[in-house]
DRENNUDO-201504 format. One record per residue (C-alpha): residue in one letter; x, y, z. Coordinates in steps of 0.25 Angstrom, whole numbers, plus 5000, padded with zeros to 4 digits. Layout:
% residues N
AXYZ
...
This chain:
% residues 382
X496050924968
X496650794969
X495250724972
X494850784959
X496050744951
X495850604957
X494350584953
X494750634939
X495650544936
X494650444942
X493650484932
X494750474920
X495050334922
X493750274925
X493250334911
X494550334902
X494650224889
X495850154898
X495850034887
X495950114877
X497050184882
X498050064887
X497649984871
X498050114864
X499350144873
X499550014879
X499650064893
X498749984904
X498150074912
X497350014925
X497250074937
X496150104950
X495250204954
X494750174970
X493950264980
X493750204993
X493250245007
X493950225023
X493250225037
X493750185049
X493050165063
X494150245071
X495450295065
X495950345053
X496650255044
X497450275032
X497850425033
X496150455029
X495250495038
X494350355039
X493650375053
X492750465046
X492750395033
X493550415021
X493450425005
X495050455005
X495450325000
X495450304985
X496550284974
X496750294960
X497850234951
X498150224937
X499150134931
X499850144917
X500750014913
X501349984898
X502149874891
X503249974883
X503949834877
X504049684881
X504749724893
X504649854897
X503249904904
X502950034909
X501950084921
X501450194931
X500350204941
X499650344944
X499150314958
X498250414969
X497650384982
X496950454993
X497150375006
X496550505017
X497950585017
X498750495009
X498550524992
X497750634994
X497450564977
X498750614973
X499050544960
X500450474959
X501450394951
X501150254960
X502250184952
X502750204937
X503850104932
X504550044919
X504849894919
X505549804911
X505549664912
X506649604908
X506149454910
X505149394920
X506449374930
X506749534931
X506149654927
X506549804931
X505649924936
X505850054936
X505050174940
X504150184952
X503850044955
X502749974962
X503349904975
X503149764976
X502949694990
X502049624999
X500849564992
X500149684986
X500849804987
X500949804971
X499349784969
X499049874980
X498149974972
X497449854963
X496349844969
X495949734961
X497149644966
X496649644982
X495349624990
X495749725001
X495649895000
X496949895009
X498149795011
X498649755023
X499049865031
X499949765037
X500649755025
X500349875017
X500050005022
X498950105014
X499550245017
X500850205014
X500450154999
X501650254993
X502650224999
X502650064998
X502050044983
X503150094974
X504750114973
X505350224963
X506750144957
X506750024951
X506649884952
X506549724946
X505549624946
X505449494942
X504849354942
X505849234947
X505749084944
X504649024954
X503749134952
X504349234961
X504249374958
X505249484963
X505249644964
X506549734967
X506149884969
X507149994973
X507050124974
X506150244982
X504950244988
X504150364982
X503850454993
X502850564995
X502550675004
X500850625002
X501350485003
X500550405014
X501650395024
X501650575023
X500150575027
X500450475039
X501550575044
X500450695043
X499450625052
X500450625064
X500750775062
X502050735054
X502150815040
X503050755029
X503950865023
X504750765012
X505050605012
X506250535003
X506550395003
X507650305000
X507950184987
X507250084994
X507149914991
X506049834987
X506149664987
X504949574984
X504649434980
X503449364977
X503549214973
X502149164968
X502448994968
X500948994963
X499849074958
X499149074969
X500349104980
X501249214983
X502249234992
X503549344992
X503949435000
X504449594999
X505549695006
X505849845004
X506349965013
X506050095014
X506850225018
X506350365017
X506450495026
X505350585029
X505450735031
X504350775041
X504050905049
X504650815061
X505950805056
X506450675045
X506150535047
X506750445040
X506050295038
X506750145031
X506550005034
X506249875028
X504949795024
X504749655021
X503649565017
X503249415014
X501749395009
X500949275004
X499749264996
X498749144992
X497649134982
X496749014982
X495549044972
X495049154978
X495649174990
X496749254993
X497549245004
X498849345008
X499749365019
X500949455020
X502049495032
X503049625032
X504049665043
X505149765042
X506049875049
X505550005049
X506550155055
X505950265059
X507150375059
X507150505065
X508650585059
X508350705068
X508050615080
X508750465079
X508150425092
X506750445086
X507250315077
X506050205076
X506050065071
X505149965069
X504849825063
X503649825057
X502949715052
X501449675046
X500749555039
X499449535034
X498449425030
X497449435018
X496349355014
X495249375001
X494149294994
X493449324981
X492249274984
X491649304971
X491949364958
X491649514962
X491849524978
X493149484988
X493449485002
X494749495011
X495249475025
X496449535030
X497449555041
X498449645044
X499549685055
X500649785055
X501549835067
X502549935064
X503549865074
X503549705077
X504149745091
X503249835095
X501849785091
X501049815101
X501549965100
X502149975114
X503550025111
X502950135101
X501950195110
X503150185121
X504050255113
X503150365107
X503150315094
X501550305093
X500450365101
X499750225102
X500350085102
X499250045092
X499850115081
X501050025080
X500049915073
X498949885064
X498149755063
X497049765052
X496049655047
X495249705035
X494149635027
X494049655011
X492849655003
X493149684988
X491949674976
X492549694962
X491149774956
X491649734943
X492949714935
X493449884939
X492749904951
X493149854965
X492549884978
X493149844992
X492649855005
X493449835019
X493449825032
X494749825043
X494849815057
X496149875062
X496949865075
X498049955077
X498250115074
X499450095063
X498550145052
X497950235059
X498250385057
X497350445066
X496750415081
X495650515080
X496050585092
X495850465100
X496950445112
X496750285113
X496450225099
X495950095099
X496649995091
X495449925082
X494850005070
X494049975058
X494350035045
X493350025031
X493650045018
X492950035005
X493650054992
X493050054977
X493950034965
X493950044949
X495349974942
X495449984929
C-alpha cells in the first residue's frame, strides 16, 4: 500500500500545473522525486539488502514556502524515503516552520526547523546542490538522517558584520519508533518498544570572507532514552565541527573534522556504562568538466573511539564481535550528468574498509575489512 501511495503521488507532481498554482497562491513549491539502485561485493550496507542488489533506495519530498508580509515567511516539507528497512516510503512532516526576520542581524524560527551544521547538512536532500549520491559517512551518517536534520523548538539566525552567518536551535529531536537508529537496533535482535528525548542545543557559524571561501564551525548534544525489549538505554553526548570549503571556477574543494563524547548508559545495570570519543573528518573534491557532467573524489574516516581505533579494547571487553566494526575508512568516486535543467543522473563507486556501516556479515565467522559498494541514483527537481 505504501509503494502504491508513493508512486501516486509520484505521478501527481510530475504532471501537475506547479506554476500555475505558486502565481495564483503565491506559494513556491519545489521539490524531488529520486529512484536509485545499491550493490555491494560482500556485506550489506545501509540497513537494505545490497549484496543481492537493491531498488530500496529512493526518496520523494515536497516543499511549500510563502512571504505572508515583508517579514514574515512560512514553510513545510512533506518528505518519504525508502533506505531497505528504514522509511519503508512513509510520508512525513521533514520540517515546517514560521520566521520572522526582524533585520539582516537577527531573525526567529519557530516550528520544526532544519538543523544547520557542518557543510551540508541543510542541502542534504538538493540534489542539485552536491556532485556525490552519499556524504561523508565520516561526517554524515545516511540511516541516521531523522534524527540529525531537524530540531522541534525554536531558534534565531542571523548575518553578523564580516559576512559571518550564525544559527541557534533548541529544542527536541523528533523521534520515532521507524526512525533509522529503530531498524539498526532490530538487526542485532534488539526491538525498540518507545524512545523520548530531551531539549537539546544546537550552535553554528559560518563566516564567508569571500565568495568563493567558507569556513565555520557547529556544536550540538543529544540526550534521549530508549525502551527496548532489553531493558532502557539511555544515550547523550556532544558534537562538534570545523569545515572549509573553496571554489575556484569550477573546482570545488571541501574538508570537514567532528569529535565528541558520546555515553552509552545502562540504568538497570550501571557497570554496563560505555563511553567513547568519536571523532571523523573527510576530504572532497569535484570538477564540472562541462556544462552537463561532473565528477568527485572523496575520502572519509570515522572511529567510534579516538582511544581505541584499532578496535582492541571493544573486541576485549565484548563490546563487538569484531574489532573492525569500530571504524570505517571509505573512498568514493562521483559521477554526476545533469540530462537537462530537471533531471540528474549520478553514478558511484566506493571502496570501504572497516565493518561500522555494515549491518550484516552474511554468516561469515571472519569478515574481511575491504568491500565495494555501487550506487546509481536518478533524479527529477522541480
Amino acid at each position: 500500500m505504501k509503494k502504491k501511495i508513493f508512486l501516486i503521488i509520484t505521478i501527481v507532481l510530475i504532471n501537475s500545473p506547479m506554476n500555475a498554482l505558486a502565481e495564483e497562491d503565491e506559494v513556491d513549491i519545489h521539490g524531488f522525486i529520486s529512484q536509485g539502485y545499491l550493490w555491494s561485493d560482500r556485506y550489506n550496507f545501509y540497513n537494505a539488502e545490497t549484496e543481492d542488489g537493491t531498488f530500496q533506495f529512493n526518496d520523494l519530498g515536497v516543499n511549500f514556502t510563502t512571504q505572508l508580509s515583508d517579514n514574515l515567511r512560512a514553510g513545510m516539507q512533506l518528505y518519504a524515503r525508502d533506505l531497505g528497512d528504514v522509511g519503508n516510503d512513509e510520508i512525513n512532516v521533514d520540517w515546517a516552520y514560521g520566521d520572522y526576520r526582524f533585520s539582516n542581524l537577527i531573525g526567529v524560527r519557530v516550528g520544526r526547523i532544519k538543523r544547520s551544521y557542518g557543510l551540508f547538512n541543510q542541502i542534504r536532500d538538493v540534489d542539485l546542490g552536491r556532485t556525490v549520491i552519499f556524504l561523508p559517512e565520516g561526517m554524515y551518517f545516511e540511516t541516521l538522517r531523522d534524527q540529525f536534520l531537524s530540531v522541534k523548538g525554536a531558534g534565531i539566525y542571523g548575518t553578523l558584520p564580516c559576512r559571518v552567518e550564525y544559527q541557534i536551535l533548541y529544542g527536541e529531536t523528533p523521534a520515532s519508533n521507524s526512525s533509522g537508529a529503530a531498524s539498526f537496533l532490530e538487526t542485532i535482535g534488539v526491538h525498540l518498544i518507545d524512545v523520548s528525548t530531551e531539549p537539546t542545543y544546537t550552535f553554528h557559524m559560518l563566516w564567508r570572507p569571500m565568495n568563493s571561501l567558507s569556513a565555520g564551525g557547529s556544536t550540538f548534544n543529544f540526550k534521549s532514552t530508549v525502551e527496548t525489549s532489553l531493558g532502557a538505554i539511555e544515550f547523550n553526548g556532544e558534537n562538534y565541527q570545523v569545515f572549509l570549503q573553496y571554489f575556484y571556477d569550477n573546482l570545488m574543494v571541501a574538508t570537514e573534522y567532528q569529535w565528541g563524547d558520546a555515553a552509552l548508559l545502562f540504568p538497570a545495570t550501571p557497570a554496563l556504562k560505555r563511553v567513547a570519543k568519536p571523532v571523523g573528518y573527510s576530504g572532497m573534491v569535484t570538477y564540472r568538466f562541462a556544462d552537463w557532467f561532473e565528477g568527485g573524489l572523496t575520502y572519509s574516516e570515522y572511529y567510534i573511539d579516538k582511544n581505541d581505533k584499532d578496535g582492541k579494547k571493544a573486541l576485549a571487553n565484548a563490546e563487538v564481535k569484531d574489532k573492525k566494526e569500530r571504524w570505517l575508512k571509505d573512498l568514493s568516486f562521483s559521477t554526476r550528468f545533469d540530462i537537462n535543467d530537471f533531471w540528474i543522473l549520478k553514478l558511484e563507486a566506493h571502496r570501504t574498509d572497516g565493518l561500522f556501516s555494515v549491518v550484516d556479515y552474511g554468516g561469515r565467522k571472519k569478515p574481511g575489512a575491504i568491500s565495494h559498494l555501487v550506487a546509481v541514483k536518478m533524479s527529477y527537481v522541480f
